[in-house]
N, C-alpha and C positions, 0 to 999 in steps of 0.2 A: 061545354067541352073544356077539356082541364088541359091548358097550354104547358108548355114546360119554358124553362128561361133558354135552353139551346132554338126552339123553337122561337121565342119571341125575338131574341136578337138577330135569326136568321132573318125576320120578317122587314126587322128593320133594314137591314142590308148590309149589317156585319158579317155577315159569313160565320164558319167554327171557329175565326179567332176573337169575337166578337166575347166567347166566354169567360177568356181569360180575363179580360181587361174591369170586371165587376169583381174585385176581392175586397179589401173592408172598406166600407163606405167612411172612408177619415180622408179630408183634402191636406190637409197643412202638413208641411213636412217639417220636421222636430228639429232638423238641421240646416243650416247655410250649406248652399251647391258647393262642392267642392271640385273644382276645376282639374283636380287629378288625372290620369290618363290611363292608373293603373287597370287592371284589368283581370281575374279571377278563375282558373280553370278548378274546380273542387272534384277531385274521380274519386269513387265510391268503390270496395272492393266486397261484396253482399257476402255475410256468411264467417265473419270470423276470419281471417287469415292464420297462417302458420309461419310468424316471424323468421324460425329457423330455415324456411327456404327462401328466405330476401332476405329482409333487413336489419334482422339480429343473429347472423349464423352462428355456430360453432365447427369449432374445429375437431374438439372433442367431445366422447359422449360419456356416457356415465361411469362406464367402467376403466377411464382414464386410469392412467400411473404416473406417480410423479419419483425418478428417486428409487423407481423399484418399488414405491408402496402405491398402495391403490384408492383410489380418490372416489367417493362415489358424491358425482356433480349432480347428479338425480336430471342431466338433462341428455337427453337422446335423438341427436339430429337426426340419425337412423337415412342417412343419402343413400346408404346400400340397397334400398329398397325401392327407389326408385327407377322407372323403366329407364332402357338406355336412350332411348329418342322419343321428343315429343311429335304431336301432331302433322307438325309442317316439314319433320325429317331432321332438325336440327338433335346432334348431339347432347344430350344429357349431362352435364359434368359434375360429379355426384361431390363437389368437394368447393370449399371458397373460392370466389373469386375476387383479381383485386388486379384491374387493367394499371400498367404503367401510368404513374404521378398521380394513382388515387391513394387517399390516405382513409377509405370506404373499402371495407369487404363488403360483399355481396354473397346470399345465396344463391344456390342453384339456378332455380325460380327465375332469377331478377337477371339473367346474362344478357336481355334486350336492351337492358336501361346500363350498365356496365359502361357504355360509350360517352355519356353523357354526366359521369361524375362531378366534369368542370361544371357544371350549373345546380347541383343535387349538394341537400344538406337534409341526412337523417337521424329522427328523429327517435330517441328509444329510450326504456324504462317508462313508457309514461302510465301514469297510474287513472285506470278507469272508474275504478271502484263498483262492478259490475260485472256480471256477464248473462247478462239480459240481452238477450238482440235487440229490443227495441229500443232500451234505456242508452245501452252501449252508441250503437247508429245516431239515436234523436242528442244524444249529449255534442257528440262532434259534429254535429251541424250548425246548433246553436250557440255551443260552449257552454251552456249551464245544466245541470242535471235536472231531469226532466221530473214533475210532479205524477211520483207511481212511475203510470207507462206512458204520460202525456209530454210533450215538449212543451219545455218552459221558454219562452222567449222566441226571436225571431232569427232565421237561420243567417250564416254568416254572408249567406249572397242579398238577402233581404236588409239587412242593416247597413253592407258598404252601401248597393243603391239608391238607400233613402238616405246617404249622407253625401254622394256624388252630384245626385237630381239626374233626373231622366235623358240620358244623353243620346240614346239608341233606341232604334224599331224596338227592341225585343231589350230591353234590360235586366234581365235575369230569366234565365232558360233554367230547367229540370227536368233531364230525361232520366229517368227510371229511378229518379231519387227523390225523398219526400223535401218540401220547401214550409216554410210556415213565416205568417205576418202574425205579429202582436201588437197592433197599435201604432203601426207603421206606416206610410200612407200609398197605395193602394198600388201607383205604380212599380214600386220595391216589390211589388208579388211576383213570387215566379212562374212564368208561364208553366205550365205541370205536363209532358208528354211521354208516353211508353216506348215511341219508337221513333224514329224519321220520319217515318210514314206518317207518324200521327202528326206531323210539325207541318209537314207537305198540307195534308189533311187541313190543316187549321189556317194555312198564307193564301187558301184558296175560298171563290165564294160559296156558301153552303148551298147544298140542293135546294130549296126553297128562297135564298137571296133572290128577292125580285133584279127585274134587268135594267139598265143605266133610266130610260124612259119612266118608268116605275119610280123609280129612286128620287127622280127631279120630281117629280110628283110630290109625293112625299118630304122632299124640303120645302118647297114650295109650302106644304099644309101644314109641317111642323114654325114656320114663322110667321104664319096667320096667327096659331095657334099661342105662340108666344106672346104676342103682338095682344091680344085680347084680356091675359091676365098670367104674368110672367111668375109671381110674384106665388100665386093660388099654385100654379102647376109645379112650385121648384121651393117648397116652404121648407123639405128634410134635403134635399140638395141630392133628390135622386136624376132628375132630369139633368140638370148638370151633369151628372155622371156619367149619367146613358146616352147624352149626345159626345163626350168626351169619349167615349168607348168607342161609339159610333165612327168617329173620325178616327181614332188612333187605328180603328178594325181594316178601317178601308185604305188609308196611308198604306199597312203590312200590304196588303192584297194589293193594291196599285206598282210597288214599288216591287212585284216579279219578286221576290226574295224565294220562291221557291227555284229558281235556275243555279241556285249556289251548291241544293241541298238533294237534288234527284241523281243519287248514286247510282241507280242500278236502267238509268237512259241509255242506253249505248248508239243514239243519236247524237250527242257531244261528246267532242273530244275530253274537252277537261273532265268531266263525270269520269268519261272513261279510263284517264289518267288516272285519277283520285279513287276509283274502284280498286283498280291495280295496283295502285302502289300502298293502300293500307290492308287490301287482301280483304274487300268486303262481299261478302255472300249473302247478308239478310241486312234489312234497316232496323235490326231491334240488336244487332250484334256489339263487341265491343270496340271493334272496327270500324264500323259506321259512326260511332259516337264518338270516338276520336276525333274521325273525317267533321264531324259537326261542327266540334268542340274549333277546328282549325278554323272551318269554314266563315263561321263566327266572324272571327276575331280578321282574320283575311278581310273579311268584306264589312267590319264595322256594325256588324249586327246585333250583340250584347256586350253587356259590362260584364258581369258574368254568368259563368252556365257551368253546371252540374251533371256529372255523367257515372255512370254503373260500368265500370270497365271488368269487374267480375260478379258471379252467382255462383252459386252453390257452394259456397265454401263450410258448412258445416257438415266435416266429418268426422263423426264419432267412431265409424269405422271403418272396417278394408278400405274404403274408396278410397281413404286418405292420401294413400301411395300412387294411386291414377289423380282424382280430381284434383288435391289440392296444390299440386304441381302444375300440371296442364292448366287448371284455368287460371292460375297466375300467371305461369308463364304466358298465356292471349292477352292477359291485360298488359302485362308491362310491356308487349311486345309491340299492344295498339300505342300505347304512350309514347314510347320511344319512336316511332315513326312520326306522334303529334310533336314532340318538342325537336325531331330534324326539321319538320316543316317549319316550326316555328323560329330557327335559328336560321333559316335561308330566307325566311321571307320578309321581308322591307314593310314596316310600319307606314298603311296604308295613309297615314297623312304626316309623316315625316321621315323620310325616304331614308335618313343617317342611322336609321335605326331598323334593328329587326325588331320583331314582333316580342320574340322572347325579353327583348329587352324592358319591356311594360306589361309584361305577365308572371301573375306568380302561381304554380300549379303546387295544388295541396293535395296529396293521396293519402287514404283513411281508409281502416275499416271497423266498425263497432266495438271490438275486441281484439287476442290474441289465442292460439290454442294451446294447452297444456306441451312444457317441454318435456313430459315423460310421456311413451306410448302407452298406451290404456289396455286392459285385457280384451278387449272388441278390434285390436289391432288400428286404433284409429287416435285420433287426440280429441280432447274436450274442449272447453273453453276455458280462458286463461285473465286473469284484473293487471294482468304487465302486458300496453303493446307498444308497435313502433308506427309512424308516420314518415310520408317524404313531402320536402319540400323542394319545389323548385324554380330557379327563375328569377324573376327581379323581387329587389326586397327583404331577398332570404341569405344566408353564408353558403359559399360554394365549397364543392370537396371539403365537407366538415362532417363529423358525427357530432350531434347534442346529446348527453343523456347515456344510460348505459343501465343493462338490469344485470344483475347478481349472476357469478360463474355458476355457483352453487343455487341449482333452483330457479333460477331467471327472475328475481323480485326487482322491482322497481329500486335505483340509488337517487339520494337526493345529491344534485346538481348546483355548481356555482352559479348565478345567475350571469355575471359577467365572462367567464368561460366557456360554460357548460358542460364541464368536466365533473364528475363524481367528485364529491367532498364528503369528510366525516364531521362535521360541524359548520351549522350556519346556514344549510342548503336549502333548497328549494325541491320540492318534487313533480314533476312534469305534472300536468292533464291538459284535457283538450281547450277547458278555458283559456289557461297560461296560452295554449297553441295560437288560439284564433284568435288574443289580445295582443300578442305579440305582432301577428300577421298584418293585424288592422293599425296596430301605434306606428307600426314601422313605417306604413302606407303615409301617414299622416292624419287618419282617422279616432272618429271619438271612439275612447272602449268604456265608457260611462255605462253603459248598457249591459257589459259583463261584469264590473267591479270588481275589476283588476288592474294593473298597468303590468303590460307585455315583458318579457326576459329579455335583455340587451344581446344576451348568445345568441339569439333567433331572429334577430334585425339586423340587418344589414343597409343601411340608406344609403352608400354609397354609391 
């Protein structure tokens, strides 16, 4: 009968999270632990974004006048075409936004995150050289462009962890976003889950996990077994691993972590608080995963995690004017609720500090969409996008970076400003992003072969 590995580790008495903990069989970690504190939220926005409704707006569109004469900027915010209210009833404001002592416009889109300028620094012109969905997405995970359609290298939450050492239950979570190990050592994998449920799913013991009695049995026979020829049974250093599994499996499931993460119990207050006030209705939403992403870092659960706060964003056409508004605006709206929690809530082992204060949240999406509407009434995709950064680490109330009035092209950038220049400059990508991210932390970026833009750190 042909066992499977979810199967075997069940029998062992790992349960579903017994899976995770088997990713490349390499023990030695390439790096000295690094005693750091920081901490990593990465939100994913699936599908391409449309810059012009957040983070690279315009004021004007193509058929602009300067002077009395006519400019054709070949770019077309087109806000008129957007409904007057989203989803949840909130107004629509088809036009920039730019709250008091921000020096960030915003679009439409983004008026959840508007509150929160003092800690945001974005990012724009940066140059993908792409617009591949796969290529685009797997580049800014890992910062190197990807061989074909494969990921080159190890993703950004994978390489701080193996240069931190394994501090947390869970040191790198992945809900609905790809993660990848290249040679890394094993605990830097990131757990890989679809939904809450599936995390619940996995801090529990698996239907076949024999019961406590069973289990002592079973130690019991595995140090007999040791004991007779240690040496024979552990020669490639699997056994090693699969008892280290075994214990890291049972630790998670001992230590209740799922009482942080059951949203939708209305048996607890807190659940039921933390339902409410991020507005969750499903544990695959972008809502829930914010609540995760909080929950996390609240209760000292990863270094960091990875979240899908949007889908569907490729549209080629009509929808453009429904979806790519509405599900931006869900995401940055679930955001803006994770980074107030994060700015109220007291750094669980150093009480002088809030949370925010040891967290840097990175938002990405693969690409950007064409600034001209398309004859399908929709936009395509676009090799010029923007990113947000925020939180510890990064410059506050700052734009980096800037693409062209004319046609939205990427500008090369001072490194020490990050202001547009015409000689000497630099031009953004996701490398530059995530080398910077990690120098500034104090981390090695040996592994990108780059050294990070001084405009995009902030150590202070």
């Amino acid at each position: 009968m042909f066992l499977s590995r979810r199967f075997f580790l069940q029998s062992l008495g790992l349960g579903a999270a017994g899976s995770f903990f088997l990713g490349p069989w390499k023990a030695p970690n390439l790096y000295a632990a690094s005693d750091l504190d920081r901490r990593f939220v990465f939100c994913y926005f699936n599908g391409g974004w449309d810059t012009l409704l957040s983070l690279d707006p315009r004021e004007y569109g193509f058929s602009d006048t300067d002077n009395g004469k006519a400019r054709d900027l070949r770019v077309e915010p087109a806000y008129y075409r957007l409904r007057t209210t989203f989803t949840d009833g909130t107004t629509v404001k088809r036009e920039l936004l730019q709250p008091k002592g921000s020096t960030i416009l915003y679009g439409p889109a983004m008026e959840p995150m508007t509150r929160h300028f003092d800690q945001t620094c974005i990012v724009r012109g940066i140059s993908m050289d792409t617009v591949t969905h796969e290529v685009g997405r797997r580049y800014f995970i890992t910062g190197l462009p990807p061989r074909g359609l494969l990921a080159n290298g190890s993703s950004a939450g994978t390489r701080i962890v193996a240069q931190q050492g394994k501090k947390r239950p869970i040191p790198n979570l992945a809900v609905r976003v790809e993660s990848y190990n290249q040679g890394l050592p094993a605990y830097a994998s990131g757990l890989k889950v679809t939904t809450v449920d599936d995390l619940l799913r996995m801090l529990r013991d698996g239907e076949r996990a024999p019961d406590a009695e069973v289990r002592t049995l079973l130690e019991a026979y595995r140090k007999e077994a040791e004991i007779c020829d240690p040496v024979a049974l552990n020669t490639d250093g699997l056994l090693t691993l699969l008892r280290g599994a075994q214990t890291d499996a049972r630790t998670l499931i001992e230590e209740k972590l799922t009482d942080h993460f059951s949203f939708l119990d209305a048996t607890k207050p807190e659940m039921v608080a933390i339902k409410n006030r991020y507005g969750i209705t499903s544990m695959a939403s972008p809502q829930a995963q914010a609540a995760l992403a909080f929950q996390t870092l609240k209760f000292d659960v990863a270094q960091t995690i990875s979240i899908e706060l949007a889908s569907g964003l490729d549209t080629h056409f009509e929808n453009w004017e429904t979806d790519q508004p509405e599900r931006q605006y869900q995401g940055w709206k679930a955001l803006a609720q994770l980074v107030d929690d994060l700015k109220a809530e007291p750094h669980p082992r150093d009480p002088s500090k809030k949370l925010i204060d040891t967290t840097t949240v990175v938002v990405f999406s693969e690409f950007a969409r064409t600034p001209m509407i398309n004859n399908r009434e929709g936009r395509d995709h676009w090799l010029v996008n923007s990113a947000l950064l925020l939180g510890a680490g990064v410059p506050h109330n700052k734009v980096v970076g800037a693409s062209t009035e004319q046609g939205m092209n990427a500008l090369a950038v001072d490194p020490i400003s990050g202001q547009p220049t015409k000689s000497g400059g630099t031009v953004i990508n996701p490398r530059l992003i995530l080398a910077s991210l990690m120098e500034g932390a104090g981390f090695s970026t040996e592994d990108l072969r780059v050294s990070g833009l001084p405009c995009l750190m902030d150590k202070v």
